[in-house]
N, C-alpha and C positions, 0 to 999 in steps of 0.2 A: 292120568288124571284129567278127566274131562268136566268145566266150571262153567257156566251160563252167564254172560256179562250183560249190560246195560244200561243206555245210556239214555237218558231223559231230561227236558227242557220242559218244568214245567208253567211257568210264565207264574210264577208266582203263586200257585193256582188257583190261577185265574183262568174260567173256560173260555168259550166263543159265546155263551151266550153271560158274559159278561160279570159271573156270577164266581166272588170266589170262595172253592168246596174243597178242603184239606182230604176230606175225605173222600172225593169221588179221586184226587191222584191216589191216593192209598190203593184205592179200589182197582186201579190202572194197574200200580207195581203188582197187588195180589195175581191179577190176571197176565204178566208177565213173568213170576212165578222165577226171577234169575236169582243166582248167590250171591252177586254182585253187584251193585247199583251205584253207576255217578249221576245226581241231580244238578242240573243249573237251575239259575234263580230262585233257589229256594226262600232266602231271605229277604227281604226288604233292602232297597238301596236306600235308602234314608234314613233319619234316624238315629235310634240303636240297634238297627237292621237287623229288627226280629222276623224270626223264622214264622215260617208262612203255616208250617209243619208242627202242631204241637208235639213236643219231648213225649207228652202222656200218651199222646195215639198213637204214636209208634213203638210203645211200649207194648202195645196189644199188637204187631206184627209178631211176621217169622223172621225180622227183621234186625239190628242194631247199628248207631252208630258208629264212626269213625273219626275219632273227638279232635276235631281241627280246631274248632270255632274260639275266635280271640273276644267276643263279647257275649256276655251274659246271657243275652236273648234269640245267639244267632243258633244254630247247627251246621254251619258250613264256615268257608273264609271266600268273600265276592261269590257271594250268592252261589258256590261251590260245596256237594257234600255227598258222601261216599255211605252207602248202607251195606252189607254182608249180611249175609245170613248166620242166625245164631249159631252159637257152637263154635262158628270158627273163632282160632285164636288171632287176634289184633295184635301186633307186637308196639308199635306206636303209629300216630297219626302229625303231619305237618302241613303248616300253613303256608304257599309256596305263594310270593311277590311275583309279578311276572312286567316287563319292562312293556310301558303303556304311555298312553294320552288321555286312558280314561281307568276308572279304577278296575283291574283285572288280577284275578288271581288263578291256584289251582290247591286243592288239596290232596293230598298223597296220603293214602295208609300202605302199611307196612303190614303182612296177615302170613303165618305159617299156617300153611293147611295142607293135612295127610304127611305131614314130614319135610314141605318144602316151603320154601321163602317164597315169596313174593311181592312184589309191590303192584298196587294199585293207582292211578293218578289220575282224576276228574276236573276238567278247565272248561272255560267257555272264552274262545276268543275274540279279539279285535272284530267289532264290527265292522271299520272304516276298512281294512283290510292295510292300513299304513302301518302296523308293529305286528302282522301274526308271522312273519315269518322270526322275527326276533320274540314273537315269545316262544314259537314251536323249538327255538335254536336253546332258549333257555331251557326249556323242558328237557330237551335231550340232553346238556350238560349237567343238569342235575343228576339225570340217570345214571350217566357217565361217571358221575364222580363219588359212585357207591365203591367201598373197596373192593366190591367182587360184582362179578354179571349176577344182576338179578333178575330173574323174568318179570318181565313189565308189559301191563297194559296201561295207556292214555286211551282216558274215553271223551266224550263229551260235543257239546254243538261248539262245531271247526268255525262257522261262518263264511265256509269255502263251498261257493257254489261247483267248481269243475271237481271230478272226482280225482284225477291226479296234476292237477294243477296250480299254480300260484304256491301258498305257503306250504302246499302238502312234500312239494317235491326237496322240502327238505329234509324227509325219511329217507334213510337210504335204504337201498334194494334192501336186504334184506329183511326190516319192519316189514308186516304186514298193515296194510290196512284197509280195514274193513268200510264199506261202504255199502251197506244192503240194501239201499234204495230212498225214494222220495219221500221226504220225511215232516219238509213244511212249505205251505202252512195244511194244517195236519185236514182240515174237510176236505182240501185238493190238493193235495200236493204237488208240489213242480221243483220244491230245491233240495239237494241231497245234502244236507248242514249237518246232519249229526255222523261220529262215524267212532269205532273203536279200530286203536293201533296195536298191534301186538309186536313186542320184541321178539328177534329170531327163535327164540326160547318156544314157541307157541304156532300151534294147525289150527288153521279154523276149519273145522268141520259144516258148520250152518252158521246162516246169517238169515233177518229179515227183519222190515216197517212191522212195527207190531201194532195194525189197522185193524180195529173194531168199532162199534157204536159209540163207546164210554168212551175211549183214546181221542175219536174223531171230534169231541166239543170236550174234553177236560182240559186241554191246554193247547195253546197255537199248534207247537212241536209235537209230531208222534214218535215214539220212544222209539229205539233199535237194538237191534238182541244180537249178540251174535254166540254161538257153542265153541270155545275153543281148547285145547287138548295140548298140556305143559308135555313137549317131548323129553324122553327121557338122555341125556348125555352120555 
């Protein structure tokens, strides 16, 4: 079973030329075209940190959510939220705390598809870079602590400029992850901040910056895609 993941930062959406269009990121995901989608900052940090993203316009996607969100107005938890493509089955969705100095969270769905489990998990880390390794340590413990190996992707912007370095090198060898390239700030890129991790369970087959006209001014961050392929045990 081969599933198309991604991962996108879309600053609220808010573009580069300052202007913000819910519907030119729609227009992004459209042309990214994956099953899987983790959002950062989709919400508002203020507030009743409503969602940047009307419910109703994604209602008119190929789209749905993955119902984490603890307040009325949001679609994610910290500006965190996970989309799949219709049809698939959702088994539940959770609100994951993550140990900080500033509010950080991650949302987790839970999706059988084609007959197998899996889980999904969307974060956005520590910027100061002082707590990403104790949130990436949380992440994993969570994982850890499913009664059974579940295949797992974590997606989302790391905040980690080196591609295996600093808080990343708390994947062990055997995660995958993926880094397809320079991703912000997204008219020039120079830092490779977003990245998808795949549990052993999973082959990436392709990755890439998914770099067009519309991606390059719809949000700071250019999304990253990567194909990867649930091996069979």
């Amino acid at each position: 079973m081969k599933l198309t993941f991604a991962s996108y930062n879309i600053h609220k959406a808010v573009g580069l030329d300052r202007k913000r269009d819910p519907e030119r990121i729609l227009s992004v995901i459209h042309e990214i075209d994956a099953d899987v989608i983790a959002l950062q900052e989709v919400d508002r940090r203020i507030g009743d940190r409503a969602t940047t993203i009307p419910r109703a316009e994604l209602d008119d996607t190929h789209w749905r959510l993955v119902e984490v969100a603890k307040r009325p107005r949001s679609i994610g938890w910290h500006g965190n939220a996970i989309l799949v493509r219709r049809g698939m089955d959702v088994r539940g969705g959770e609100a994951l705390d993550l140990p900080t100095l500033e509010p950080r969270g991650a949302a987790c769905g839970d999706l059988m598809v084609e007959g197998h489990m899996m889980r999904v998990i969307g974060t956005h880390l520590d910027l100061s870079g002082l707590r990403r390794r104790d949130q990436i340590r949380s992440l994993l413990d969570f994982v850890a602590s499913a009664t059974q190996p579940v295949p797992t992707v974590i997606m989302g912007d790391f905040n980690q400029w080196g591609r295996a370095t600093g808080a990343m090198r708390e994947f062990a060898s055997d995660w995958t992850v993926v880094t397809p390239g320079k991703s912000y700030p997204s008219r020039q890129p120079v830092a490779t901040l977003d990245r998808i991790v795949a549990s052993p369970h999973w082959a990436c087959h392709s990755a890439h910056v998914h770099h067009t006209a519309l991606s390059a001014v719809a949000s700071d961050h250019l999304p990253v895609v990567a194909t990867l392929e649930l091996m069979e045990k």
